[in-house]
N, C-alpha and C positions, 0 to 999 in steps of 0.2 A: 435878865438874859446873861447865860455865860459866857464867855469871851475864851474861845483857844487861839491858842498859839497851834499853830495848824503845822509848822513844821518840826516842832516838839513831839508831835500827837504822833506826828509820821515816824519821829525817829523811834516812839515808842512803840508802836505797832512793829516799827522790821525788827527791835529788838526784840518784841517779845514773840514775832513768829521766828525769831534766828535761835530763840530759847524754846520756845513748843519744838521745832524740829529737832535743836537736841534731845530733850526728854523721849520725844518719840521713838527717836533713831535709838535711846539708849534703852528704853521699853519695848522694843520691837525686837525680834530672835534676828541674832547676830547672822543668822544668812538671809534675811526677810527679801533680798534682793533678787533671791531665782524663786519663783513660785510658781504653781502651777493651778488650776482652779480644778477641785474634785471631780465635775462634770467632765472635763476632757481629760483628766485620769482616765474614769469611766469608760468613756469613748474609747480611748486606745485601752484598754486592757481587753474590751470588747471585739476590738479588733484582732489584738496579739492573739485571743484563741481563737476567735473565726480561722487566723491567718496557720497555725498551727494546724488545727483541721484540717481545711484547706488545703497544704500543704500533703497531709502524710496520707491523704486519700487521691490524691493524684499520683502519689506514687508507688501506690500498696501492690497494682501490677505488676512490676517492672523490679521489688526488692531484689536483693542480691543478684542483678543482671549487671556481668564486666564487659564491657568492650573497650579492647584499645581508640580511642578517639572519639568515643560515647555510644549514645543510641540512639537507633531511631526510632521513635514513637511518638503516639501521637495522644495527648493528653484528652480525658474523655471528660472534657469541661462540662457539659450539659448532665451528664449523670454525676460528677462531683457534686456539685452546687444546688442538686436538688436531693441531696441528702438527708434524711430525717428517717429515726433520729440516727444522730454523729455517735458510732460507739467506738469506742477508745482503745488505742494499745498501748505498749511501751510509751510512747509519744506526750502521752499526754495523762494517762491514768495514775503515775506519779506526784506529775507537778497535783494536781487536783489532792492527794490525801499530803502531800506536804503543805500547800496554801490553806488547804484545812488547819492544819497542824500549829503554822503559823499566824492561822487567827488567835489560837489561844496563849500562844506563848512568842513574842520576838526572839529570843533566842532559844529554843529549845537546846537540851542537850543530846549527848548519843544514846542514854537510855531511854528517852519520850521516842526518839526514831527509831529505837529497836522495838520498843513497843508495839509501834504505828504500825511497823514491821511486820509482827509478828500476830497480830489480830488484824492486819488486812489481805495481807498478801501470801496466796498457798505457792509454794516453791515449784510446783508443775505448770501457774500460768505463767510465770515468767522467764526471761529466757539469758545464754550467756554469764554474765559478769552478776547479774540481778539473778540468776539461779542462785549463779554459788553461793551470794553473801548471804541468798537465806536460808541456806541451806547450813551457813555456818552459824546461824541465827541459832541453831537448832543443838541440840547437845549431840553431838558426829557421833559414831561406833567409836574410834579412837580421839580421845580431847576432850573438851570443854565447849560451850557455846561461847561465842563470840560476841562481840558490840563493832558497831562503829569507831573509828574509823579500821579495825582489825579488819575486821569483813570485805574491805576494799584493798588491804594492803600488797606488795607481792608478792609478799611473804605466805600470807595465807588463801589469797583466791587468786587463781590460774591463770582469769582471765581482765585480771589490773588492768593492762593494755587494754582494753576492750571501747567500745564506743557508747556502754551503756549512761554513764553520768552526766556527758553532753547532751542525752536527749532525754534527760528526766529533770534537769534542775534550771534550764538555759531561761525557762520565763518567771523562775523567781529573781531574776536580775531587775523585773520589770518593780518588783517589792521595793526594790531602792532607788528610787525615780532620781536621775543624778547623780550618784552616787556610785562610780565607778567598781571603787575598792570594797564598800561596804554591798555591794552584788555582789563580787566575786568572791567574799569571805563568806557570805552566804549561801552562796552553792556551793562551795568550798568545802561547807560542814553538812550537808544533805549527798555532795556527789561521793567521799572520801566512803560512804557507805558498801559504795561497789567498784571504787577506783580509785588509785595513787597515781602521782608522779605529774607528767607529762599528757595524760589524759584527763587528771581533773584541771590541767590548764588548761582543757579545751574548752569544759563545760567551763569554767570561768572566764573565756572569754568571751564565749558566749551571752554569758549575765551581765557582762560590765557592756554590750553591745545594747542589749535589751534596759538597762538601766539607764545610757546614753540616749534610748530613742525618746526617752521621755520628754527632752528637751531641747532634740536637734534632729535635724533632717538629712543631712547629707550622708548618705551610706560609707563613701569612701573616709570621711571623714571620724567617722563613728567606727569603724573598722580601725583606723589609726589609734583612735583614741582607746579603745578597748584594748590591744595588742600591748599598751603599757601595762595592764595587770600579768602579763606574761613574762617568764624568766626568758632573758633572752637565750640563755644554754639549755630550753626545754625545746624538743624537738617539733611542739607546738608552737612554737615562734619560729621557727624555720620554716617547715610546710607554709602557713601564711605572708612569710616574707615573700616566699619563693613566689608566692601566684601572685603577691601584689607586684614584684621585680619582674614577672612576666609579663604579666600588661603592658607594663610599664614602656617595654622594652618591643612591643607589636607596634608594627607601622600603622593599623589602622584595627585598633580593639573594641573599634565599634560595629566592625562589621557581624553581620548573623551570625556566622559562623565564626567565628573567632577565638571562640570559647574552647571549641574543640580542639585548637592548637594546646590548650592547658591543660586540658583534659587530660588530652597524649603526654605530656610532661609530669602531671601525674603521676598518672602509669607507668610511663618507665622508670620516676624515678622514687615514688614512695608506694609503688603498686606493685605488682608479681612479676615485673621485669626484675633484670640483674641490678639494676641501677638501684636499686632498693637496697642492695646487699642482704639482703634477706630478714629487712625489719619488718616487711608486711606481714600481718599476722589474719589475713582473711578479708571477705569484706563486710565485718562488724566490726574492728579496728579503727581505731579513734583516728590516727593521724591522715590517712588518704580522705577520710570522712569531712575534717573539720575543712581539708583543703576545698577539696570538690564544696561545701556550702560557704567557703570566702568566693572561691568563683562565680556561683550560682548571684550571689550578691553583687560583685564588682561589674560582672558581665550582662545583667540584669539591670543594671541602668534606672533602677527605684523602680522600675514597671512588674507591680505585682503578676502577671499572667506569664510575662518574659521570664521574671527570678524563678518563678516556680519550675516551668517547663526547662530551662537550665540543670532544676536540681534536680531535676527525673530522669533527665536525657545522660546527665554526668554519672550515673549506674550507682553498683555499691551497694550504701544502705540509701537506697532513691527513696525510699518514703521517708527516711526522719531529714535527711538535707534539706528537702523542699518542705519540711513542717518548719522547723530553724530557721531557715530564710525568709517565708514566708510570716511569719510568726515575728520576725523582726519589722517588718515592712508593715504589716500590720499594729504593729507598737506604732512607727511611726506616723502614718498616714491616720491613727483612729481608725470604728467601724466607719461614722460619717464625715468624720473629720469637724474643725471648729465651724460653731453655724449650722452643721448638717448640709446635706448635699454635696459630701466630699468623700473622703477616706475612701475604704476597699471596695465599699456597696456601691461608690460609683462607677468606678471598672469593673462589678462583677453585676449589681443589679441584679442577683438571683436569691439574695440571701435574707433569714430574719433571725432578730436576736432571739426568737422563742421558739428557735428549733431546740429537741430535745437531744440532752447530751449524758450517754452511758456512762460511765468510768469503769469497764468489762472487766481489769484486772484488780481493782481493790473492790474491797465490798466490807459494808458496815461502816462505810463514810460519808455519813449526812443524807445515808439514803441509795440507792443503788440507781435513781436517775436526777436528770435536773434538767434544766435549762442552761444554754450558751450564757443568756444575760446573767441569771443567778450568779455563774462561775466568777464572771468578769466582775459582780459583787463583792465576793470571797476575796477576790485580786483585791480591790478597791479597798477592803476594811483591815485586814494584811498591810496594807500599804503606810495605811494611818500609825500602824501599832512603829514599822519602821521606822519610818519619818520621827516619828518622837520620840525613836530609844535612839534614833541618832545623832539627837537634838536640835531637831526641824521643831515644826508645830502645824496643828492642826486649826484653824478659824475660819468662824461662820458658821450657817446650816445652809441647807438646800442649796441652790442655786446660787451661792453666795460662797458656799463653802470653800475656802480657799488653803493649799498645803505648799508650807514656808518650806524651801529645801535647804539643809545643811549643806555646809561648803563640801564641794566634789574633793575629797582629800588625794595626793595625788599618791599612786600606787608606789609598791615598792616590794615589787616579787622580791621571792627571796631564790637567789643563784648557786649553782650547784656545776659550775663549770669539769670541762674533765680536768684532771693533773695531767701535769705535765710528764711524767716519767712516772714507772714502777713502783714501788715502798720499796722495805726493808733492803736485803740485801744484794738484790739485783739492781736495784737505783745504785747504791753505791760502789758495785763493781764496775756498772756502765759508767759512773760519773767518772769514776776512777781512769777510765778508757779500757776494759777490761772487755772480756765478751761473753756473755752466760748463751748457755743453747736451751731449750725447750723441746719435753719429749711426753708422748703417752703413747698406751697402750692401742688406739689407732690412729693413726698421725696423720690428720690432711693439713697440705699448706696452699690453699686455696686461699688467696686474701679477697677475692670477692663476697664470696656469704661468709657473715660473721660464724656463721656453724662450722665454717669448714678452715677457718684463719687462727690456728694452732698459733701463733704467735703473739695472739691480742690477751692470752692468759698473763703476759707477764708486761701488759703494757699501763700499767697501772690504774685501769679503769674499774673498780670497784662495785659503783652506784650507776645501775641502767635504770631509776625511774625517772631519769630527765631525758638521758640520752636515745632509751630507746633501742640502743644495741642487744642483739643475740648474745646470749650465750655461745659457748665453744660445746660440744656433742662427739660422742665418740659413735654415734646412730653408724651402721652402715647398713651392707646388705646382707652380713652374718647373723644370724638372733643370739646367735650364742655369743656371750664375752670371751674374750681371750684366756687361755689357761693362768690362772692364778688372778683374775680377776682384773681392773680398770686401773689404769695407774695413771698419775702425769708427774714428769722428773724437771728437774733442774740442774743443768750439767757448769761445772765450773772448768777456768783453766787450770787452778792450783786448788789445795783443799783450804775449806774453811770451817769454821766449827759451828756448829749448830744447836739453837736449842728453842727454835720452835719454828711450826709450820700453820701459816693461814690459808686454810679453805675456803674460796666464795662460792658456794655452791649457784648452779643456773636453776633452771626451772623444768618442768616436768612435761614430759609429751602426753597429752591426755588422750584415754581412748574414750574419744566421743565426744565430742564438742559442747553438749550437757549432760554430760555423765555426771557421777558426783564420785571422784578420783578416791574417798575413802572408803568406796563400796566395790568401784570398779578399777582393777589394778590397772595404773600408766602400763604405755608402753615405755618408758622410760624417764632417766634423765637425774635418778640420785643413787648414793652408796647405799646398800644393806648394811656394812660394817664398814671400819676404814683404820687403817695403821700407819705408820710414818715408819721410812728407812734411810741408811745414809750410805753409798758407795763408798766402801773402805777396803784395802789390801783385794783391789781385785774380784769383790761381791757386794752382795748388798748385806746388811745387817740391822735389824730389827731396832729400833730404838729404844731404850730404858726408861721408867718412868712416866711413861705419855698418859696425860693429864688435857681431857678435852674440857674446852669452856662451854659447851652445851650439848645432848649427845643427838645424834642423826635421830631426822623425824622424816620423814616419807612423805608427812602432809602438810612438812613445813618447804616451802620454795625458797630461796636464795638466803640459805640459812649462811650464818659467818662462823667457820666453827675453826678457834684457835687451839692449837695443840700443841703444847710444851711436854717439855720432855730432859731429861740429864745431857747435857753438854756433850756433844761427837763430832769427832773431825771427818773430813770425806770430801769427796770433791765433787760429789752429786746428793739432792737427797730427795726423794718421790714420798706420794701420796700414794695409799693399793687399798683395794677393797675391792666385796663384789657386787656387780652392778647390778639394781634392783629393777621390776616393770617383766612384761610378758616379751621384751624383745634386748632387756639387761646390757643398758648402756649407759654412761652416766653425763651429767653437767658440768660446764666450768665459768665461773665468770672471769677469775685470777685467782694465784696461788701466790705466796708470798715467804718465804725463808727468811728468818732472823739469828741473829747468832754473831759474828766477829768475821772478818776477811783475813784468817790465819790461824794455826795452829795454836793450842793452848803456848803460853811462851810469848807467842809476837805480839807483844804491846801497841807497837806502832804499824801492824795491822800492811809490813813492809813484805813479807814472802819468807823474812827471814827469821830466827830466830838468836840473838847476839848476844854480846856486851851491853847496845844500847837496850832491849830491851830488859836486861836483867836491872840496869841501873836507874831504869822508870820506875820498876815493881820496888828496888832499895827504897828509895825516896815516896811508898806511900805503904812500904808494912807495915802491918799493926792499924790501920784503917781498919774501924768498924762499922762504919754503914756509908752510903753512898757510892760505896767506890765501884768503879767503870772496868770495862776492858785493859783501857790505856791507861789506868793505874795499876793493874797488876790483877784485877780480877776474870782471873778465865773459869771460873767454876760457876759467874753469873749469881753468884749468894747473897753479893754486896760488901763483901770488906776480902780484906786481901791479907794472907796469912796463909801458913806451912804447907798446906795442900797448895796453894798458887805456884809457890816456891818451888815444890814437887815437880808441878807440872813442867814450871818453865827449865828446870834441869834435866830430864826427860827427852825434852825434844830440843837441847841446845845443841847449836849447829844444823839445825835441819831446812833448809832452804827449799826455792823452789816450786815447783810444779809436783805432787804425790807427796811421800814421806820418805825418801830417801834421806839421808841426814850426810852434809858435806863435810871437811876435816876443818873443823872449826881451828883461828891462828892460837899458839900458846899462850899467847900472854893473857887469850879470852879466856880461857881456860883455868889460867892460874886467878884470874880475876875472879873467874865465878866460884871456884874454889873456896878461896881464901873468903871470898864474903859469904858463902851459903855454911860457911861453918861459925862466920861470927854472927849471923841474922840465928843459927840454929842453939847454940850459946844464950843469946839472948831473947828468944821462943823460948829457951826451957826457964829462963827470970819468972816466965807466968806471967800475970797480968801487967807488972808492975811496970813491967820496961815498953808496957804495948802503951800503956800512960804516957810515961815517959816521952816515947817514940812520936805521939799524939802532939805531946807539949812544945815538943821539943820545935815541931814545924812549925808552929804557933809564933812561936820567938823569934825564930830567925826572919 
């Protein structure tokens, strides 16, 4: 018989389970700690479309219905809930050929969606934002056919702003169970198909919502946490701040009604009230939309019948708020929740996973019907493909199956704040303390609607796909443009020289909300032609040279088009052209002048042109390349030589405000004298002394 040492045995047993658990731990996928079992995937994906459905057929009555402070209506639950079969619109008929899409490939690219595109979807059943991209899918009369993400840009479809990408990609957030950032990079690259900016941050926060509910329950909480994938300077983080800071701020937000106090706040301030300034752009308009379904949710208190009925009664687009709401809540809760006998079906008790379900606007994708459960299958095998290009893992079969989830990576919008001031040469007049004025051809100074606030052209704001600001518009109630066509000016107090002007152009008034703007002419909003002029001696005068960086497209929207041109002094200088569309009026987002603050001559950029500045230009003639303003280059060529010298003798003595020229003191005079004939002396050396001259600074 063997004899242990029984406290040896012991020490070697915790040893070597203190070593299996390492091995383990070091065997096992480095996130093995958040998992979720495939069955209650399952479940909740089961759920997210019942709750989707759900959702956009309780509100299908009531679309596009505004009232200040909501609606009243009354939700026609017993004919909802006995629906069969579920056929599909916008809502839903998307997500279904992209979770197809991304059964076969985890990352697709923009040509597999253009494809998907383009063999599923005829341009007549769909609507808004989702016409035009596929319209631009298409090789236009004028242009090329487009891809992703062109087809979303603002550039090329009219209706970027729009609210189509939040309600076509917000339940492939659910693909990435946990995974905040990696939903939102995913709808990211599905929504940019029919939207830029500030509205594919809605559909992304949307996803990173739906990807949160995988593994947490609290709405408010999950609302928090998805709001990080959002730029905080995207107008999509404001609208949602604002309804969560209202709550917040009601004495009692739980009462029934209490919703409709947001509602109103809404409205007046991102709706068709003034308080808007005039960024509402209808009620398919991404920002009133994404608001009204954070309320729908916050006010809504997790109670699936309540969340819905909120997102009907808060107007708008009332059938995709209350799919989106709905559709999250049901991510959360499962169809039965864990164990069964829980989730949506036990507040609703009308429903079965083998109602049939259309997909009415795609076709040729895996069949033109299916099943609820099927879909929520497709969800399910999608998931897996996720999960392990994110480097989760997939373990087990059946009942057993269990999905390892990668660390929640934490987001990191990228920001796109406004500036603080102007560009070119209006920043530096104002920095200067100077005062430039603004002018066009019909001049409102209205600073309420950005349409009408003639002075946000030269406020330095550039880029509206975060902000979400109007353009500036010369629309009135004339159709005809003004004789000699559209202008906007820049007026100085003294002259400055000039030699180039940037256009940002705005965007286009389209006639007909799904028209297709290259078939059917805007009623306005860009130039047919455009020229640059500089106020000189008393008129205007044409400028020399002008040289555009890309030329006017009519079907391109907020095109950037810089125009250089030969060096002119002036003390104003405009943009003229004549304005194109059946009511010929044109866009502005900002205008920008570059050039010098003084006459050729003033180096130091003082009012004046002197001694000192002759004696800056001395000390860098004969520079052959980099050289500036304030080394003596006012021809803008880059080096500084005989024409410089020219110029700055010309206008010596000339001060002030215009071109009058002052009596300059003698002894400047003898100064400028006597060196513009020894610099002229040694110009005529030829190169030899421009060496020299080079060397010479070198040394000392």
């Amino acid at each position: 018989m063997i004899r242990h040492d029984w406290s040896r045995v012991a020490i070697a047993i915790a040893c070597a389970t203190a070593m299996m658990a390492v091995l383990l731990a070091a065997a096992r996928p480095a996130t093995a700690q958040r998992q979720i079992s495939a069955d209650v995937y399952l479940d909740k994906a089961l759920g997210m479309w019942f709750g989707e459905l759900i959702g956009n057929y309780a509100g299908r009555p009531r679309e596009g219905y505004v009232v200040r402070g909501g609606l009243v209506y009354d939700v026609a639950w017993n004919t909802v809930l006995a629906t069969n079969p579920w056929v599909a619109d916008d809502d839903t008929s998307f997500e279904y050929m992209y979770v197809s899409l991304l059964g076969q490939s985890a990352s697709p690219d923009s040509t597999h969606i253009r494809d998907a595109w383009v063999a599923n979807i005829p341009a007549t059943s769909v609507y808004i934002a989702n016409r035009q991209a596929r319209w631009l899918m298409d090789a236009p009369p004028t242009g090329k056919s487009l891809s992703p993400p062109e087809t979303g840009s603002f550039r090329n479809n009219m209706h970027a702003a729009a609210i189509d990408s939040q309600i076509t990609t917000e339940s492939l957030g659910s693909l990435a169970p946990g995974m905040r950032q990696r939903a939102a990079d995913l709808s990211g690259t599905f929504a940019g198909v029919s939207n830029e900016g500030f509205s594919v941050h809605a559909a992304q926060f949307y996803a990173a919502m739906y990807a949160d509910a995988a593994t947490k329950s609290n709405v408010v909480t999950i609302i928090d946490d998805a709001l990080a994938v959002v730029p905080r300077s995207s107008r999509t983080y404001q609208v949602i701040d604002a309804v969560r800071t209202f709550r917040s701020n009601q004495a009692d937000p739980t009462d029934p009604n209490a919703w409709r106090a947001c509602q109103t706040m809404l409205y007046d301030s991102y709706g068709s009230a003034a308080g808007s300034k005039g960024r509402y752009r209808g009620w398919t308009e991404s920002t009133v939309n994404v608001g009204l379904t954070t309320m729908a949710l916050l006010y809504g208190g997790g109670d699936f019948k309540r969340t819905v009925e909120i997102g009907v009664l808060g107007g708008y687009d009332a059938d995709c708020n209350p799919a989106t709401a709905a559709g999250l809540l049901g991510m959360i809760k499962g169809y039965q929740g864990p164990g069964g006998g829980g989730g949506i079906l036990a507040e609703l008790k009308a429903i079965t996973g083998n109602t049939s379900y259309t997909p009415s606007d795609v076709y040729n994708v895996l069949g033109s019907i299916t099943t609820v459960t099927q879909v929520a299958q497709l969800f399910a095998a999608a998931a897996e493909m996720q999960i392990i290009a994110a480097g989760g893992s997939v373990v087990g079969d059946g009942a057993r199956k269990v999905y390892n989830l990668p660390d929640d990576v934490a987001p990191t919008p990228i920001e796109r704040p406004n500036p603080i001031g102007p560009g070119g040469l209006v920043g530096r007049v104002l920095a200067a303390g100077g005062t430039v004025s603004v002018s066009a051809s019909v001049a409102f100074v209205n600073t309420a609607p950005d349409r009408q606030n003639l002075a946000a052209i030269i406020d330095g704001i550039t880029d509206v796909s975060y902000n979400g600001y109007r353009p500036y518009w010369t629309k009135d109630t004339i159709i005809a443009q003004p004789a000699g066509g559209d202008w906007y000016a820049l007026s100085f107090q003294r002259d400055m020289t000039f030699n180039k002007v940037i256009y940002y152009e705005g965007d286009i008034d389209y006639n007909g909300i799904n028209a297709n703007p290259r078939t059917v002419l805007p009623y306005g909003g860009f130039f047919e032609d455009l020229t640059v002029e500089v106020f000189r001696g008393g008129q205007w005068q044409a400028v020399t040279g002008l040289a555009f960086s890309e030329a006017l497209d009519p079907n391109s929207y907020y095109q950037t088009i810089e125009m250089a041109f030969e060096p002119i002094a002036g003390s104003a200088v405009r943009i003229r052209g004549n304005a194109g569309g059946t009511e010929q009026f044109t866009t502005i987002v900002e205008i920008e002048a570059y050039g010098a603050m003084g006459i050729a001559g003033d180096c130091n950029e003082d009012g004046v042109v002197d001694a000192a500045d002759y004696i800056a230009l001395k000390s860098r003639m004969g520079q052959e390349s980099a050289a500036t303003w304030a080394d003596g280059d006012f021809n803008f060529d880059g080096d500084v030589d005989w024409a410089d010298l020219q110029e700055l003798m010309a206008n010596f003595g000339t001060r002030g405000p215009g071109t009058a020229p002052a009596a300059p003191e003698p002894g400047s005079v003898m100064l400028l004298m006597f060196g513009a004939a020894a610099l002229l002396r040694r110009q005529g050396q030829g190169g030899q002394v421009r060496r020299r001259a080079i060397i010479g600074r070198t040394s000392r």
